[in-house]
Each structure stands twice: as C-alpha cells, then as structure tokens.
C-alpha positions as CSV (number, residue, x, y, z in Angstrom):
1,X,141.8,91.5,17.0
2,X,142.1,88.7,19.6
3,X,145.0,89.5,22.4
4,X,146.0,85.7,23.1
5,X,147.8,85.5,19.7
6,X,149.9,88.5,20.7
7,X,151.0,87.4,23.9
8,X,151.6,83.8,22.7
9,X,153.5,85.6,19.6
10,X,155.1,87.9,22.8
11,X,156.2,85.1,24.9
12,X,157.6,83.2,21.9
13,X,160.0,86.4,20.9
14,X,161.3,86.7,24.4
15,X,161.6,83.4,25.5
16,X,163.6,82.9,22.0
17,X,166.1,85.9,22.9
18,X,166.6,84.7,26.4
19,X,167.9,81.3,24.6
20,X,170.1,82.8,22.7
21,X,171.4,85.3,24.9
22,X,172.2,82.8,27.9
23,X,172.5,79.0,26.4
24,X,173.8,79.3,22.9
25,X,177.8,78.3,23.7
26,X,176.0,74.8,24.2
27,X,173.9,74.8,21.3
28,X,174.6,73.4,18.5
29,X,174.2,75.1,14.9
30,X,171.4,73.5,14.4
31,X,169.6,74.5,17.6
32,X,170.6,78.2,16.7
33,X,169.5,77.9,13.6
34,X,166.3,77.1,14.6
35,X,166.0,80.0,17.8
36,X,166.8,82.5,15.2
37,X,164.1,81.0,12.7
38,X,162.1,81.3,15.7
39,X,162.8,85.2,16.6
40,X,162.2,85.7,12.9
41,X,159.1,84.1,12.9
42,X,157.8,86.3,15.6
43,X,158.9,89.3,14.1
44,X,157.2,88.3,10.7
45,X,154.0,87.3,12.7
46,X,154.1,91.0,14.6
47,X,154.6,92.5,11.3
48,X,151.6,90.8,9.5
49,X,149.4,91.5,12.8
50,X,150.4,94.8,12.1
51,X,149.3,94.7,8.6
52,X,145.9,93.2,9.4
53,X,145.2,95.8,12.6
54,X,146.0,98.1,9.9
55,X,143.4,96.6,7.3
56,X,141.1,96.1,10.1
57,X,140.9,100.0,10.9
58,X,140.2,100.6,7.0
59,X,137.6,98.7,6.7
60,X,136.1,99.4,9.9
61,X,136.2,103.1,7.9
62,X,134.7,101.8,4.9
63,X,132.2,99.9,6.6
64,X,131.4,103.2,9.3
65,X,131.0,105.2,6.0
66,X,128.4,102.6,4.4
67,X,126.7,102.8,7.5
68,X,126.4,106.1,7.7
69,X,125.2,106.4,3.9
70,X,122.4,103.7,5.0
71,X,121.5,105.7,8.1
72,X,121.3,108.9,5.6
73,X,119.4,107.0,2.8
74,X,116.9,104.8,5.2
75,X,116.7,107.1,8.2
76,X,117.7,110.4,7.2
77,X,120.4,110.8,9.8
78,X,123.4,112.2,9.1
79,X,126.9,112.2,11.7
80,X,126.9,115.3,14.2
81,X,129.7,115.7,17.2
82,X,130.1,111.8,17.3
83,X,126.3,111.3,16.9
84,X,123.4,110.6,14.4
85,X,121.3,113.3,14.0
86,X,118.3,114.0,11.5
87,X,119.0,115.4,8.4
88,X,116.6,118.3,7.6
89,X,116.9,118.3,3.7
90,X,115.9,114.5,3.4
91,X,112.7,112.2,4.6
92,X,113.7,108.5,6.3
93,X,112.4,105.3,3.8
94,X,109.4,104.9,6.3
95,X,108.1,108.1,6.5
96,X,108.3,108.3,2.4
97,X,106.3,104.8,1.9
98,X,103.8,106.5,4.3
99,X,103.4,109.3,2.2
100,X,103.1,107.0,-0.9
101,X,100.9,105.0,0.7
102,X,98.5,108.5,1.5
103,X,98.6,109.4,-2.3
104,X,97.8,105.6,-3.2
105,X,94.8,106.3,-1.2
106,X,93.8,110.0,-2.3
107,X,94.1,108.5,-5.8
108,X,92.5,105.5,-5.9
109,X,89.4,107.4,-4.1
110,X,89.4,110.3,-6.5
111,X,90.3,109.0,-9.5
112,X,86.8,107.2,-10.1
113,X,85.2,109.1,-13.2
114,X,84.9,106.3,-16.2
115,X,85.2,108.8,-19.5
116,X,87.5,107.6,-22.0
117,X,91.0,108.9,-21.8
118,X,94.5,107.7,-23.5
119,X,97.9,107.9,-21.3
120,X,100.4,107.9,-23.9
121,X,99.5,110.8,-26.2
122,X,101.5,113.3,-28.1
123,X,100.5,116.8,-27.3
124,X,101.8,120.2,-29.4
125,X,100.1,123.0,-27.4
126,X,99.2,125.9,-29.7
127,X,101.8,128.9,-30.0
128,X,101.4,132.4,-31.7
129,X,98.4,132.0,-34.0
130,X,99.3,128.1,-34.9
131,X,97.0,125.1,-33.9
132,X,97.8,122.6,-31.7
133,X,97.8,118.6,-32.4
134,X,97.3,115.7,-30.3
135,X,98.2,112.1,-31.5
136,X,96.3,109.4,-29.7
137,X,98.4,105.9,-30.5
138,X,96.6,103.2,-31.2
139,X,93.3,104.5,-31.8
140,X,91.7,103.2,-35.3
141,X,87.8,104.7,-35.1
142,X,87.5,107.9,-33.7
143,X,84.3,108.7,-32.7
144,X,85.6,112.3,-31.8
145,X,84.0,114.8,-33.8
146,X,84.9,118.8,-34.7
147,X,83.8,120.6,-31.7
148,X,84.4,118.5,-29.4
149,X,86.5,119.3,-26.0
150,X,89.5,117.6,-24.8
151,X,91.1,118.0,-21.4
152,X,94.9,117.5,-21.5
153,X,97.1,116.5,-18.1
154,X,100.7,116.0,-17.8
155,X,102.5,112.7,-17.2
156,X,104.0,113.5,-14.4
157,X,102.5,112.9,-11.4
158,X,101.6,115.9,-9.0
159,X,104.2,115.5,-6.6
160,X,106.7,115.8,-9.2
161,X,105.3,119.0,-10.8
162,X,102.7,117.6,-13.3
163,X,99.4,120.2,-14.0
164,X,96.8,120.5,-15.8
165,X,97.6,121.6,-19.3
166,X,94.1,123.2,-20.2
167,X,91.1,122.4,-21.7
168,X,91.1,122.5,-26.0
169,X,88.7,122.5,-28.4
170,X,89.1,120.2,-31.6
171,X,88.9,122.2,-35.0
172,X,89.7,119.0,-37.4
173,X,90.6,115.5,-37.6
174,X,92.7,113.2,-39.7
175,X,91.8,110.0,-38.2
176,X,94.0,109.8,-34.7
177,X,95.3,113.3,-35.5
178,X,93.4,116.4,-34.0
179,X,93.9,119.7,-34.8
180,X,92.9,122.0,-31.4
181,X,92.5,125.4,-30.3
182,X,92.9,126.8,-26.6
183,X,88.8,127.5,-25.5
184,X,90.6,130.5,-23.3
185,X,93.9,132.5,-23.8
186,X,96.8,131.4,-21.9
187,X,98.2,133.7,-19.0
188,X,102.0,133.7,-17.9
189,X,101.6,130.7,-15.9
190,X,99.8,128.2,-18.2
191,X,102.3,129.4,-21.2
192,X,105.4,128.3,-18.0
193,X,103.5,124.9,-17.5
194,X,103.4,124.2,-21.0
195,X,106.9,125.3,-21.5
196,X,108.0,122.9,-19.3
197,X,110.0,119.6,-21.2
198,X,108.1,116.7,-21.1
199,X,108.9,115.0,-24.5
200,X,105.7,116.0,-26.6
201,X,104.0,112.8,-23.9
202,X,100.5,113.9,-22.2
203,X,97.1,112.3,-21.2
204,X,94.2,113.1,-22.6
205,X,90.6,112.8,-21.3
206,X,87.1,113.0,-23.3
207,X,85.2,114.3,-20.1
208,X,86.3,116.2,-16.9
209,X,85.2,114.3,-13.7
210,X,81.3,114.8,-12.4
211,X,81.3,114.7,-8.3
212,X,78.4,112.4,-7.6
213,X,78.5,111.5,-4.0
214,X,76.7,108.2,-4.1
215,X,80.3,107.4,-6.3
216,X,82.2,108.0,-2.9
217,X,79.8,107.5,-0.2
218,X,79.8,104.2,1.9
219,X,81.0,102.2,-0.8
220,X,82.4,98.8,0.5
221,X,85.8,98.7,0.4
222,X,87.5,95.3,1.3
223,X,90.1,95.5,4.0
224,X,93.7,94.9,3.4
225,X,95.8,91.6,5.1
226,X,97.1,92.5,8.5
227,X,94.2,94.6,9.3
228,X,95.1,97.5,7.3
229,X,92.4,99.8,5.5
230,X,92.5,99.3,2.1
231,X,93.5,102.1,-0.1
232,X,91.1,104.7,-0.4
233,X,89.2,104.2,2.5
234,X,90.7,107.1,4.7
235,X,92.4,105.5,7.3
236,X,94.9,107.9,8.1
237,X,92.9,110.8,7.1
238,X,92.1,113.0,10.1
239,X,88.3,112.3,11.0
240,X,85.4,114.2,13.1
241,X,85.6,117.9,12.7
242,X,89.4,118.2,13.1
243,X,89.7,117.4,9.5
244,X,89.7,120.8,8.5
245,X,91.1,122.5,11.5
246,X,94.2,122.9,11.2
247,X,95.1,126.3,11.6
248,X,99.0,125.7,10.5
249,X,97.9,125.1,6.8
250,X,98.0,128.4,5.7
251,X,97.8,128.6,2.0
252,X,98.7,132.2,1.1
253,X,95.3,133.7,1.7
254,X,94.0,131.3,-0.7
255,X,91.1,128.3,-1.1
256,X,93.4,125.8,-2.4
257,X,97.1,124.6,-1.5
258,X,99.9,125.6,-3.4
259,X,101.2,124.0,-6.5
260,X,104.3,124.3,-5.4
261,X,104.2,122.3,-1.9
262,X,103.0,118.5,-2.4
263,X,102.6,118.0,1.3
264,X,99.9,120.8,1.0
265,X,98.4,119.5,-2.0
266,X,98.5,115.9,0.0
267,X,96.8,117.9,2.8
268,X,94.0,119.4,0.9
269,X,93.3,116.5,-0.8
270,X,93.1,114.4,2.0
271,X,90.5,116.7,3.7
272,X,88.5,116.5,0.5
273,X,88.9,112.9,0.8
274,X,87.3,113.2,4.4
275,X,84.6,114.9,3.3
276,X,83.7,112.1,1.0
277,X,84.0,109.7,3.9
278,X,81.6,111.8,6.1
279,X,78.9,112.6,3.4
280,X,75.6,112.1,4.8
281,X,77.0,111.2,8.6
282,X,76.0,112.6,11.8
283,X,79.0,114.3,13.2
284,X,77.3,115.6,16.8
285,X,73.6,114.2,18.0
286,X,72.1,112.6,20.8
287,X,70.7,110.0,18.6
288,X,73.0,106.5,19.0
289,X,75.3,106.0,16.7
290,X,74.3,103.3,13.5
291,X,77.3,100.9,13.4
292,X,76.7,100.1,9.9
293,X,77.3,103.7,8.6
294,X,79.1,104.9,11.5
295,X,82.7,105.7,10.1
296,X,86.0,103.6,11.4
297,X,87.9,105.3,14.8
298,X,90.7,106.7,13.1
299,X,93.9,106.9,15.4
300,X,94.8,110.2,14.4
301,X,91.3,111.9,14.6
302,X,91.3,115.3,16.4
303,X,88.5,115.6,18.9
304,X,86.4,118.2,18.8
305,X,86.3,121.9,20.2
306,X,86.8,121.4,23.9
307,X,86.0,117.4,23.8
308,X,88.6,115.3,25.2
309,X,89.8,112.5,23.6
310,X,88.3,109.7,25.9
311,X,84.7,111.5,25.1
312,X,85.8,111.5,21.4
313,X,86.3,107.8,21.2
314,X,83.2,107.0,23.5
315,X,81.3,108.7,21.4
316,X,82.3,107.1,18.3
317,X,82.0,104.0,19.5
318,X,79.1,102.2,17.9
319,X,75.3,102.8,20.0
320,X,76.9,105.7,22.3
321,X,75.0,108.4,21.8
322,X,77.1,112.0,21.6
323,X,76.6,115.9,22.2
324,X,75.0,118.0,19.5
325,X,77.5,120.1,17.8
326,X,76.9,123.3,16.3
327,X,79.7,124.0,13.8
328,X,78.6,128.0,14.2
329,X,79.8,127.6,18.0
330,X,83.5,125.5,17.0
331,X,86.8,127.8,17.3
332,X,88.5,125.6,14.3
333,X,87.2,125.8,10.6
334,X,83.9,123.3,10.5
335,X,84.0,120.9,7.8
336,X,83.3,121.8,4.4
337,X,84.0,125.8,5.9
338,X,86.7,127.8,3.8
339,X,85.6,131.4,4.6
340,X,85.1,133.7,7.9
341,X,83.5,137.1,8.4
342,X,85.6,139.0,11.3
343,X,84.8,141.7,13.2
344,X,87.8,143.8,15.0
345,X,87.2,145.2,18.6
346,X,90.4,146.6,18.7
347,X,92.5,148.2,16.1
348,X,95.1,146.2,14.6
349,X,98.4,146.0,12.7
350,X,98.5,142.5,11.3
351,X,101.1,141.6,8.7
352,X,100.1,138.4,6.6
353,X,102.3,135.2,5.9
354,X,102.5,136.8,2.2
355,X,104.6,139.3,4.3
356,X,101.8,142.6,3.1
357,X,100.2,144.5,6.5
358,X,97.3,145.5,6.9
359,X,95.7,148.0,9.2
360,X,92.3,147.4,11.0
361,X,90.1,149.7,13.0
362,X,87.9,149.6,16.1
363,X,84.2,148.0,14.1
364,X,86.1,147.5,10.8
365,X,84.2,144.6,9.5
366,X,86.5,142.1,7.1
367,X,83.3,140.0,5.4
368,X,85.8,137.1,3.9
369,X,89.1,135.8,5.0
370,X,90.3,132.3,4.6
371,X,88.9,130.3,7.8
372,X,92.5,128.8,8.0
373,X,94.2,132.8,9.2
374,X,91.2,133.1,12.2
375,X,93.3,131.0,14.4
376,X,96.9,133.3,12.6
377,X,95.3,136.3,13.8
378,X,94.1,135.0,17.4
379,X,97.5,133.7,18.4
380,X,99.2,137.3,17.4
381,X,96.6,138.4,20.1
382,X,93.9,140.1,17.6
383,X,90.5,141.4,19.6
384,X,88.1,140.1,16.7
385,X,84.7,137.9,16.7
386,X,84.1,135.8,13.7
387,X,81.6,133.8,12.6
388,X,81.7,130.7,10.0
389,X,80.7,131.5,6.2
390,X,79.0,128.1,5.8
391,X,77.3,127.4,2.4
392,X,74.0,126.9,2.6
393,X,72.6,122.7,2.5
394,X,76.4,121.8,3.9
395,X,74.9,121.3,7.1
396,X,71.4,119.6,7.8
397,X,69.8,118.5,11.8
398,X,67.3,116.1,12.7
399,X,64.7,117.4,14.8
400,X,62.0,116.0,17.7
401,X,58.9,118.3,17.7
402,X,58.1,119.3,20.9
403,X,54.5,120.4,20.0
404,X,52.4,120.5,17.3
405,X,53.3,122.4,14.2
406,X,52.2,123.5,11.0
407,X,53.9,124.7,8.0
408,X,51.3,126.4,5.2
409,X,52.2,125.6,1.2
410,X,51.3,128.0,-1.5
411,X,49.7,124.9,-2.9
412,X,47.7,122.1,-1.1
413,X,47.1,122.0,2.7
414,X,49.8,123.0,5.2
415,X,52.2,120.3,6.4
416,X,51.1,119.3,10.0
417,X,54.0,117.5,12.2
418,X,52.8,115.4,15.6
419,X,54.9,115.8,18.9
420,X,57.4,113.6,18.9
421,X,58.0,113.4,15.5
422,X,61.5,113.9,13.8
423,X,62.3,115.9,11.0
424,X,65.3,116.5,8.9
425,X,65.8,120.4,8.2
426,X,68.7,122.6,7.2
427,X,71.0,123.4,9.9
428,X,69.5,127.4,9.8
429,X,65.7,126.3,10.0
430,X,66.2,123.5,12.8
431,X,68.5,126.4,14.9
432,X,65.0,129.0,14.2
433,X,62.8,125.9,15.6
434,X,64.5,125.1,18.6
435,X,64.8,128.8,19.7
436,X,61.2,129.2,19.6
437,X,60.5,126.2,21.7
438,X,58.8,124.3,19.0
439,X,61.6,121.1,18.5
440,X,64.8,119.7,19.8
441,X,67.8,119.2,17.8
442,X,69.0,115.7,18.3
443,X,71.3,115.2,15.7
444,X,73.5,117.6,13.1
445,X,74.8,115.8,9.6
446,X,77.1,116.7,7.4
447,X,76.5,116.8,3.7
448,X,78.9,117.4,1.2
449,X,78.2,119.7,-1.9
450,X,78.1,118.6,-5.2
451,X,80.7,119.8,-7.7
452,X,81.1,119.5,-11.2
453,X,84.2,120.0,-13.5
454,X,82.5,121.3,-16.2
455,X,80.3,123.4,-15.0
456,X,83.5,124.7,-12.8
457,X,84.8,125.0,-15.8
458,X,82.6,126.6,-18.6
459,X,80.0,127.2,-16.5
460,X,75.8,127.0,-16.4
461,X,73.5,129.1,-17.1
462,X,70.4,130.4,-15.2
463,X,68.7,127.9,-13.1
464,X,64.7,127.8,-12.8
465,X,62.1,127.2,-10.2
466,X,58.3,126.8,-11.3
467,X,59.1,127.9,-14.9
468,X,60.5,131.3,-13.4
469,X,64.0,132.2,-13.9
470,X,66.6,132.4,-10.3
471,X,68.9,135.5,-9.6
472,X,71.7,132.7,-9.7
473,X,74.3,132.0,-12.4
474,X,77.4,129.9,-12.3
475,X,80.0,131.6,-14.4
476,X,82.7,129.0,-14.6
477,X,86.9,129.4,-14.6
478,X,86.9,130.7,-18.6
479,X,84.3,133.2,-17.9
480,X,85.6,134.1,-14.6
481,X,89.3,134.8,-16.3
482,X,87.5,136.5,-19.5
483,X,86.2,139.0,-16.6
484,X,89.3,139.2,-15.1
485,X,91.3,140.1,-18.6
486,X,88.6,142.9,-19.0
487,X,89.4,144.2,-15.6
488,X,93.1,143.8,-15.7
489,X,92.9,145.7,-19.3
490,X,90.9,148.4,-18.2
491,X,93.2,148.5,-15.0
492,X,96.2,148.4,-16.8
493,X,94.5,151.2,-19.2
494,X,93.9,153.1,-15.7
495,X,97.9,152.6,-14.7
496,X,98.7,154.3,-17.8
497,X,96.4,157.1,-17.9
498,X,97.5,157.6,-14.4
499,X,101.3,157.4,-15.3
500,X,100.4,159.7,-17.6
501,X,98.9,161.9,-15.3
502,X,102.1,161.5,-13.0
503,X,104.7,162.5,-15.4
504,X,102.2,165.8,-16.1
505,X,102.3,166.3,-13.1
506,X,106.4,166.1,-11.9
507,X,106.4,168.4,-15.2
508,X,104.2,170.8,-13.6
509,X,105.8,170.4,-10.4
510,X,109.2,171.4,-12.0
511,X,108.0,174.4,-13.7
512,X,106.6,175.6,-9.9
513,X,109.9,174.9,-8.5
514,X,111.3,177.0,-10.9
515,X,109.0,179.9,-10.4
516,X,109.2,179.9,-6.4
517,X,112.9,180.1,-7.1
518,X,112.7,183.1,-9.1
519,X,110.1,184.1,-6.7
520,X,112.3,183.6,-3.6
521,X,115.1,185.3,-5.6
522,X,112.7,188.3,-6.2
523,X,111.4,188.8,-2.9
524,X,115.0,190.0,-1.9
525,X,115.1,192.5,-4.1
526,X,111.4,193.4,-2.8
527,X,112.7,193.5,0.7
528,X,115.6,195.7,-0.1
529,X,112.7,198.0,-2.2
530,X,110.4,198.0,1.0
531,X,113.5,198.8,3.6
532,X,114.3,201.9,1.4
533,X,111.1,202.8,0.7
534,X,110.1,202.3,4.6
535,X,113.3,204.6,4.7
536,X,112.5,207.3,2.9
537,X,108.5,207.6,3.8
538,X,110.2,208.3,7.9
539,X,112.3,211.3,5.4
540,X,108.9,212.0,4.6
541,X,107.3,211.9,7.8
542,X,110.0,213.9,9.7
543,X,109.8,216.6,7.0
544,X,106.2,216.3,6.9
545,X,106.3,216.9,10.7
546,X,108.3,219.8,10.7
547,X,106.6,221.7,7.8
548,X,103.3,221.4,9.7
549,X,104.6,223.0,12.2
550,X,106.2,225.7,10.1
551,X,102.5,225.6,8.6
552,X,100.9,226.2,11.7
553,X,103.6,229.2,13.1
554,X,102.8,230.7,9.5
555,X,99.1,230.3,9.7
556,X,99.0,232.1,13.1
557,X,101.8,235.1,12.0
558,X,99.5,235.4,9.1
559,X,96.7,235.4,11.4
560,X,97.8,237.9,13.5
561,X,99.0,240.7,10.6
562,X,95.8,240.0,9.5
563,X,93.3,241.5,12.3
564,X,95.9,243.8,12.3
565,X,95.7,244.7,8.8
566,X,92.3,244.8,9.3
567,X,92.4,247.0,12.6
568,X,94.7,248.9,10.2
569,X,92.3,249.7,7.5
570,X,89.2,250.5,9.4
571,X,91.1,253.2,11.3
572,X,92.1,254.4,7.9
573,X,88.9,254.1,6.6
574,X,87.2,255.8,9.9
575,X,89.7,258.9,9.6
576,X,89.1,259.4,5.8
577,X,85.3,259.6,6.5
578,X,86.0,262.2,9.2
579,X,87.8,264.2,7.2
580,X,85.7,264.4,3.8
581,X,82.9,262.6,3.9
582,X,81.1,260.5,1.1
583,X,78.0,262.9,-0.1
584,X,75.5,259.7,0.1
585,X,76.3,259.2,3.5
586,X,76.9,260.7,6.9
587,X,80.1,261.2,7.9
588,X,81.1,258.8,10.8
589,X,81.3,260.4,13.9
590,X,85.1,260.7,15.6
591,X,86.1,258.1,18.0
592,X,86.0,259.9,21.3
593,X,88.0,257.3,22.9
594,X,90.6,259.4,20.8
C-alpha cells in the first residue's frame, strides 16, 4: 500500500492533538467538535488501513498459493527453501504436448493398414470352457463367416495401459453376434490383461497389419504451418545411425520395451519409425547425396561413431558426398541390429539390470545378447570383442568394379561386369569384392525387413526355391508358445521328479545320520574293547616273554641230564657186557682209561 496516505493520515492525527492540547480555551464548541471529529477520523482511517494491509497480505497468500499450483501444474515446479524447484513425480505442460505430439506422429505413421475394423465393440473373452462373444454395433450384413479370425485391442490407448487382447477364432454367428474361441491358451498374463475393467468396450479388426515398405517409404507428406513437419514424418525422431544407439535403453535383456514404461514403448517405436524413414537410403557413401530422397536434417540426429557433428551436417547436406560406413566397424548398435555375439578376454563377474550375475571366463564365447547391454558391459570395464548379429539383406552397398569380372550361373552364360561399372550387392558380398581388389565400395544402404503380422503370428510354412523345398520355417507366436507349453510341462514334470528325488534323498540322508550316530556311539565302546584288549595282549607278551625264557633254562637242564643220562647208560651198558657177556657177541673190552 501507498505510504503518502499514511503520512497525510499521520500528519492529520498529530497536527489535530497539537490543536487541542495547546489552543482549545479559545475554541469554540464547535471548533472542538470538529478537531475531535478530526482525531477520530484518523484513527478510523488507521484502523481501516489496517484492515486492508491485513486483506492485502491474505490475498497476496492466496494468490502465492495459485501461483504456485500453476507453476506445479504448467511447469512442474514445486516451492523448495524459498525457491521453485522441479518436481520429480510430474512432467511440465510443454514437455507433455511434446510427447503427444511424438505419439500423434508414431501413430499416424503406423497405423496405415486399411482392413475393416469397428471401435465400439462389446467383447466377453472366453473363461473356463465357455465361448466368448463379440457384439459389433451397427453392423446389418455380415460378411464374416465361421472360421474366420478376429483380432481384438483394447480401448485404451497404450500409454494408459491398453494391450492387445488376442487373436480369436469365430465358431458361429447370429447376425452382429459372434460366438469365438481363443486360437491359443491364455497364460497368466493374457488372463491379467483381460481381467482388467474396461466396461465389456474393445476394437476389433478383420486383418492384422502387413508391413509393406513402399506403404511407408518416401511418401509425400505435406508440411505443417510454421514450418513444422507434419505428423508422421519423423521430425523429431533421432536420424543417421544414432537411431538405435542408445545404449541407456536397456530393456530387461529383451527385443522389445516394456509394457509397463510408455516412454520405452515411445522409444522403440520411434526407432521403428526411423527405420521406415531410412528404408532404401544411403546412410555412408562417397556417392553425392540425391536431394529428392535424401532425408530432412533432423536437429536431434546423433552423428556417427567418431564423426563430429559439423561432418554430420555437411554430409547430409544435399550433393556432399560422405565416408563409407561399415555398420560391422560402429561401437553403437547399427540400425536394424538387436543382437551381439561377445567374446570375453578376461573373466568377469557382471551382474545384469534384472539384478541376476553372471560369471564369464577367459574365451567364454556369449553368441547372443541384446546389442543395447554391449555398451552396459564396456562401461563396467568388461575385456570383450563383439561383433554385430546383422540379419542378412538389412544392409546392401553399391559397388565400382575396378576390373573386369565374371560371375558363372548354373544356367545361361556367366554375368560379365565392365570396369567402372556399379553394382548393388549385399553388404557381405560387396565387403568379399573389395578385399580381393576386384571393386570399390562407394556407397552402403539401408533396407528395412519386411514383416508380417500374420505370419508373426500363426506362422508360414516351408518356403521353395526351383521347386525344391528350403531348410527354413517360420513358426509364428502360437506355435512358438505351443513349444514353449511342451517345454515348460516337461520341465515342470522334471521339477517334480527331481523334488521327488530331493525329499528321497533328505530321507536317506536322515537314516545315515542316524546310523553314524550310533556308529560314533559304538566306536567308544570299540575303543574302550581295543585299550583292554591292547592291555591284556602286553599281559600276554610279558608272560609270553618270561615263559620262553623258563622254556629255554628248561630245554638246556633237560639237555644237559640228558647226555648225562646217556653217558649214564652206556657206562652201564659197557660194565654189564664186561661182566657177562651176550653169547652172540663179544664181550666189549674194559675201558683201560679205568
């Protein structure tokens, strides 16, 4: 509030007391009257100042805390120590309109495949041995027969949780009401997504989309006012070969984002998106760039490996010619490239963002692992060298002959190419040309695969070449989980045959227990047997001892009475054949020693 009133009101309330206080004997009533109406005024004017200072500081509050709600609704900043700071559980208005502005894009691009479908149908998924019905409103002549398949979405967009609900084979119909049954069985997660409330609402389509590139490539999108890109023309995507390298994106070890994470799914459908944009483009070449099909510099583009970005932009500028690139050599994921193969050096603990470790030895080879956890494992300081799984026909080169050359057919005359002449081969058979010398490569293109829903799907069956059958079969998502439910059976069969096994086991390993501590009980008593029997046998020994020698004294007294018992009796003998003699033999003669 202003100060002027208040000293005015100030100098009003003093000069009015000094009146009064000095002059008033010669006043008259009147002229006191009117000083004291004059004091009170000033009082009642401090008093209602007072009142609106007071009413001024509320609604400065009131208006503070609006502002602060609009800086937490529009900016996402929230108060902090006297400050505005950004509030980590919300996104500011700007940065949300830029991410609906990214889906607009992905979705006007994508969404291009011209089957029927109906977006207001009623959908009862089949449970526990019932069919399921979908009700299309509206629809008088059905020209959907028994057999047919339907492909049922939800109606919630993606970002918000919506899936697809399965694919559903119709069994009857009762003009717009069809009877279905699933094609595959459910697991926990589809039964979860179906479980999920969405009022009986779904959209239903006759035919899954068929990726045809032409459908997606170069097709002329008018710009936007202002100079925007229209939607769908990938003006924010990331182009060149940064589109798929970032390293950051890591999707659980897995080929596809997360359901869960709608800035992922935004992510990998974005790069999809660039991939449509760059179908059929030279991304690295020495050949000048067409300006009619080069693609528009993009402001967030990512230069290539080791290219910075002034070289990046001159060398998407229109008739500038730029380096060959060979996606084998680049130290981020190529484009189109999901898988590595990595070779460790050194051996290696390395615990995954899934929060499993794993160990790796010196050679250990590891033949696939998402491209996005190469750059993971070389910044936690991994020894490894990997090399790009890239599909075969994603990348193709244009190449100059250098010489003559000639390529023999099974049929007709050999293919004979002039010096100078340029070629398109695959990437693999241009790289095998230029290391013998016989071309140049002067320009590498990118080429997106073709996919189809369908066959992704249910599948295809063998494909042919000449009439003869290929090694190659496409077994699609049903097949693929029919496969998988065998193996988790027989796995599952395996867990409890081994449980089994376990529980025989701990029973056997009781039973032991028990016996080594009767064992261990017995071998006390065995010790106390063996101390007295190792006891008694030094009894023995010492008696043993002293009746051998007994035995030995006894064996020489007997000795000794015996030559004397013999001296004995053959003194005898000699004086009884002195003294009468046998007839039959002479007497012996006397011992003259005698």
């Amino acid at each position: 509030m202003p100060l002027i009133p208040l000293i005015i009101l100030g100098l009003l309330f003093l000069v009015g007391a000094i009146a009064l206080g000095i002059g008033h004997k010669g006043w008259s009533w009147g002229t006191i009257a009117a000083a004291w109406l004059v004091l009170l005024t000033s009082v009642g004017a401090f008093f209602l100042v007072g009142m609106l200072g007071q009413r001024e500081r509320e609604w400065r509050k009131i208006v503070a805390s609006y502002q602060a709600a609009i800086a937490r609704e529009r900016d996402a900043l929230v108060p902090a120590a006297g400050n505005l700071r950004p509030d980590p559980a919300s996104k500011p208005l700007s940065k949300l309109e830029d991410e609906r502005d990214r889906w607009t894009r992905v979705r006007d691009r994508i969404n291009t495949w011209r089957g029927r479908h109906w977006d207001d149908a009623d959908f009862v998924a089949p449970a526990e041995g019932r069919p399921g019905t979908i009700t299309i409103t509206g629809l008088e002549n059905s020209t959907i027969n028994p057999g047919a398949e339907l492909y049922v979405f939800d109606t919630m967009p993606i970002e918000q949780g919506g899936r697809f609900l399965g694919a559903y084979r119709v069994d009857a119909v009762d003009k717009n009401v069809f009877k279905v049954s699933n094609i595959s069985v459910p697991d926990a997660a589809d039964l979860k997504a179906l479980a999920q409330p969405r009022d009986g609402k779904a959209v239903v389509y006759e035919d899954l989309p068929i990726d045809r590139s032409i459908a997606f490539h170069r097709t002329p999108v008018p710009a936007a006012a202002g100079g925007v890109a229209a939607a769908g023309d990938g003006g924010d995507a990331p182009a060149g070969d940064g589109a798929a390298a970032t390293p950051t994106e890591s999707l659980d070890g897995s080929a596809g984002p997360r359901k869960s994470d709608p800035e992922a799914m935004l992510r990998h459908l974005e790069r999809k998106l660039e991939e449509f944009r760059l179908h059929d483009t030279v991304i690295g070449g020495t050949e000048p760039a067409d300006p009619a099909t080069a693609p528009a510099p993009d402001a967030e583009s990512t230069p290539a490996d080791g290219e910075s970005p002034v070289a990046a932009s001159e060398a998407s500028a229109p008739g500038v010619s730029r380096l060959v690139s060979d996606p084998m050599l680049s130290e981020t994921p190529p484009l189109g490239v999901r898988w590595a193969r990595v070779v460790f050096n050194k051996p290696l603990e390395y615990t995954w963002p899934d929060g499993t470790t794993s160990s790796f030895k010196e050679g250990e080879i590891l033949p696939s692992i998402p491209a996005e956890q190469v750059a993971l494992l070389r910044q936690r300081g991994a020894d490894f060298t990997s090399t790009w799984s890239i599909p075969p026909g994603l990348y193709w080169a244009n190449v100059e002959f250098k010489q003559a050359q000639s390529f023999p057919r099974r049929q007709g005359e050999p293919i004979e190419f002039e010096p100078g002449r340029t070629v398109q081969f695959d990437l693999e058979t241009a790289k095998g040309l230029e290391k013998e010398g016989v071309a140049s490569i002067t320009a590498v293109i990118f080429r997106r695969p073709l996919a189809d829903g369908n066959v992704a799907l249910r599948g295809a069956g063998q494909f042919q070449a000449d009439g003869k059958a290929l090694p190659i079969e496409v077994n699609g998502l049903v097949v693929m989980r029919r496969i998988l439910e065998e193996d988790k059976r027989s796995i599952d069969s395996s867990i409890g045959q081994l449980k089994g096994a376990k529980a025989s086991t701990d029973q056997e390993i009781a039973l032991r227990k028990n016996e080594r501590s009767e064992l261990e009980d017995d071998i006390g008593h065995w010790r106390s047997d063996v101390d007295a029997a190792e006891q008694t046998a030094a009894s023995f020994e010492s008696r043993l001892s002293s009746l051998r020698r007994e035995l030995s004294a006894s064996e020489e007294a007997i000795g000794t009475l015996g030559r004397e018992f013999t001296a004995a009796v053959d003194t005898l003998t000699r004086a009884i054949d002195q003294s009468a003699p046998a007839p039959s033999r002479p007497p012996v003669p006397a011992d003259t020693a005698r």
